[in-house]
N, C-alpha and C positions, 0 to 999 in steps of 0.2 A: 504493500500500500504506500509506504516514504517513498518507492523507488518510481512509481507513478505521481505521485505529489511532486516530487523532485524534476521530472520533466516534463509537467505541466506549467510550473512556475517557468525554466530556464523558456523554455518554448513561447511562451505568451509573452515573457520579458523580449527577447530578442526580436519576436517580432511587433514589437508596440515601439520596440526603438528603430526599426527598419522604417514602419511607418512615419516616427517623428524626423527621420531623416529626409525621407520623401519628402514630407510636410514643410518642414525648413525650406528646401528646396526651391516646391512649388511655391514656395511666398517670398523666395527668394531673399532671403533674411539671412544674413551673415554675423554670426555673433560679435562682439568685440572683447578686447581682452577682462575690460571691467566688469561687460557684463556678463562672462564668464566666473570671473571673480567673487563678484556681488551674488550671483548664482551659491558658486560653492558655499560662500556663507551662510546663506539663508538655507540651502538645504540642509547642512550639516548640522547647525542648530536644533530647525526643524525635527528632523527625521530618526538628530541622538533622545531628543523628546518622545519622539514616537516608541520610540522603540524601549524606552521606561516607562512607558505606558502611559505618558501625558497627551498623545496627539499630534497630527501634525497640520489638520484642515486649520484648528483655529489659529495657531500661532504664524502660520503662513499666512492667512486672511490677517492679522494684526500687522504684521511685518508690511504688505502689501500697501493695506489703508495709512499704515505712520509715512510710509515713504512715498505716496501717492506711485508705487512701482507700475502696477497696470493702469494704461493707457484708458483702457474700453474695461468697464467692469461687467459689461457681459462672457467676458471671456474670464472670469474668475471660476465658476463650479467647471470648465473642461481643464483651465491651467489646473487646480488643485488636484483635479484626480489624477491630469496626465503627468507631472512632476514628480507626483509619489508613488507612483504603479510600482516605478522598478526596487527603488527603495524597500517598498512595501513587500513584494517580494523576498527581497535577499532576507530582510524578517524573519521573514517565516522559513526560510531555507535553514536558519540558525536555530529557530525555537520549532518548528513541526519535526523532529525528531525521531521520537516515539506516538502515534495516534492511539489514542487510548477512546476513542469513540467508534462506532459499530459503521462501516465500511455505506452501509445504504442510506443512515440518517446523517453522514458527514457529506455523502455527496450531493445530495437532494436538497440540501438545506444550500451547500454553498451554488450550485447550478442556480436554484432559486436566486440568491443575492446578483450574480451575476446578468439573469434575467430582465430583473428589476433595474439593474443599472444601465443595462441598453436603453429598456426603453424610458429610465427617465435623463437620460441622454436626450431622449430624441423630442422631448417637451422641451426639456432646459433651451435649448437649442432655437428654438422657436418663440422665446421669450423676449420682449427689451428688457434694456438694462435697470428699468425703475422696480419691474416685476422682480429683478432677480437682485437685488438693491434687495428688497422686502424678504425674500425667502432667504436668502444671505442672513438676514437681523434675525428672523426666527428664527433659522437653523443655529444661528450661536447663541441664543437664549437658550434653548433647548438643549444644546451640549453644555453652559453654561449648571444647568440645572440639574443634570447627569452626573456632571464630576462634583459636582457638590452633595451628592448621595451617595456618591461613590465614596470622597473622603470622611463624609459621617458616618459609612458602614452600614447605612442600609440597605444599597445592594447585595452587597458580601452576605449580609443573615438570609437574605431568599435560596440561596446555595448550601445552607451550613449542613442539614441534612442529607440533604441529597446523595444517591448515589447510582442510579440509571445511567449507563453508558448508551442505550438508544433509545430509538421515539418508537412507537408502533400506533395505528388507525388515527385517532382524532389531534392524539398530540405531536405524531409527525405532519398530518395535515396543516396544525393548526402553525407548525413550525414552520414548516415551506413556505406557507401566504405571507407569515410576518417576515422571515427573512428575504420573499421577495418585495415587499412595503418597504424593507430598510433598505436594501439595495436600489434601489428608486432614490430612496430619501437621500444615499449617500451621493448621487449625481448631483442631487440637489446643494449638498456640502454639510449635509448632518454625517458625521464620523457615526462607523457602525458600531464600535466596538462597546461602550457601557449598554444603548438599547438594545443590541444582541447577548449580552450578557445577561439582562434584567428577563429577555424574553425565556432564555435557553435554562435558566434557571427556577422561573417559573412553572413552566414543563417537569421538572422535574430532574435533568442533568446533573451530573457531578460538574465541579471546576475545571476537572484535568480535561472531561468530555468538551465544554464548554468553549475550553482556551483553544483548540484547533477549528471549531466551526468559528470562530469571529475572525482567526487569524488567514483563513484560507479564503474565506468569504470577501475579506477585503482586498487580500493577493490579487485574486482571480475579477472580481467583478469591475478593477480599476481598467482594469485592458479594456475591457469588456464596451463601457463606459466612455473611454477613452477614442476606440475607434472611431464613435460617431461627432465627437467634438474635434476630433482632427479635420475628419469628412466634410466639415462645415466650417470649418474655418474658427473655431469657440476654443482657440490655444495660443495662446501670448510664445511665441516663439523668443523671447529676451530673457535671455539667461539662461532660458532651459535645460540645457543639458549640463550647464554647472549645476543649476540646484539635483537634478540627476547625480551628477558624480558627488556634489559634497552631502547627499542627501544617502548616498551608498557609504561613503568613508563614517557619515554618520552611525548609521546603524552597526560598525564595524567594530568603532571606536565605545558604543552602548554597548556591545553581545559579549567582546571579549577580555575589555580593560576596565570597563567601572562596572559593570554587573548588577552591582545594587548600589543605591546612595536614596540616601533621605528626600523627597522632593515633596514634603507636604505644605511648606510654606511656598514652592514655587506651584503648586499644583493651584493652591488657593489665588496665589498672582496670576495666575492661566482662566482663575472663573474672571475676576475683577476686568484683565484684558478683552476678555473673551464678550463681557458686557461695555464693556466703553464700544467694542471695535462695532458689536451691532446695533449698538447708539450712532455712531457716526454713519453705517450704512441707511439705517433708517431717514437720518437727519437730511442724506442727501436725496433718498429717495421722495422725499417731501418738498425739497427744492425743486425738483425737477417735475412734480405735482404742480407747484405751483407757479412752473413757468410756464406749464403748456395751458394753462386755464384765463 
């Protein structure tokens, strides 16, 4: 089963960067050394976040908005997925290891997430920028509101029992639709990993079960997602493949040298950011209300 997992990731990675090359291309975008630079930066940040398990949608949406970095904010939920795919990936190449969940509710669950984020790909897509302004603010109030249940322990107690490695009839049904609703939502720029936890916990899962459906769901359904924001032109091609590369040395730098460290005061600095940054989405989406009126 890892040895499947393992060339489903390398596979989808290689070619989501085949396409980003294409893409560059076609828009005929040549990076510069800064903003290859400025790239590495922010993904590394980013992505050594992610991979301690803070995220990496919001603090890229923060970084973004502090530095006015994209040009066009409708192209923020295709840059956020397509920046971190590959990232996202090597993740899970490091921590999916051992699968300790049952072979039919691991893949159903994550096919579903990947489902979901085509087609809300293919909404986002279709959107202006005041619409996605809007769903931007609530999707960071929303993870806002996640990791603040996360760091009180709430979520954590819906798991404490638990000990089901699969789903079977109603509660792998019920698992499939929700993790195709989050993978949708993750197009949209809601991170999947606390409401797929809260969900897979609910059901009834162990932790161990748990930690590879949020982890592979999000690998997989960023390509997924991905393809159709390239196709449309919804991908900031400036800096992108530095925040790719500094967003891999990220994850590198989190898997093998700092392993664990304390991040509950920055995790808490992550809600606080995470609410200013969609206060300022909001704020403009409201301008831009009231200039067309």
């Amino acid at each position: 089963m890892v040895i499947i997992i393992v060339s489903l990731l390398t596979v989808s990675s290689l070619g989501l960067f085949w396409l980003l090359v294409r893409g560059a291309h076609r828009q005929q975008h040549h990076t510069t050394g800064r903003e290859f630079g400025i790239g590495i930066v922010i993904g590394g940040i980013t992505d050594f976040l992610d991979t301690l398990g803070i995220g990496s949608f919001v603090t890229t949406t923060a970084i973004f908005q502090a530095s006015h970095y994209l040009k066009d904010e409708r192209k923020l939920p295709g840059t956020l997925n397509t920046v971190h795919a590959i990232p996202t990936a090597v993740e899970a190449l490091f921590f999916v290891t051992t699968v300790t969940v049952e072979p039919i509710t691991l893949i159903s669950l994550v096919l579903a997430a990947a489902a979901g984020a085509a087609l809300g790909s293919e909404v986002m897509v279709k959107l202006n920028q005041r619409r996605i302004q809007w769903i931007m603010a609530v999707a960071l109030v929303v993870t806002a509101i996640l990791m603040a249940a996360k760091l009180l322990g709430w979520i954590s107690l819906l798991g404490v029992a638990n000990q089901a490695t699969s789903l079977r009839g109603w509660p792998l049904v019920i698992g499939i639709v929700g993790n195709f609703i989050l993978g949708l939502l993750m197009a949209a720029g809601v991170g999947l990993y606390a409401p797929c936890m809260v969900m897979v916990y609910f059901l009834g899962l162990t932790p161990l079960a748990a930690f590879p459906i949020m982890m592979l769901s999000c690998a997989l359904l960023m390509p997924s997602s991905a393809i159709n924001f390239i196709r449309r032109d919804r991908v900031d091609y400036r800096g992108l493949f530095g925040i790719i590369f500094g967003g891999i040395i990220g994850v590198i730098l989190a898997a093998t040298v700092v392993k664990s460290l304390s991040l509950t005061a920055l995790s808490w600095l992550i809600v606080v950011v995470s609410l200013w940054t969609a206060t300022s989405l909001a704020r403009a989406a409201s301008r831009k209300k009231g200039l067309t009126q």
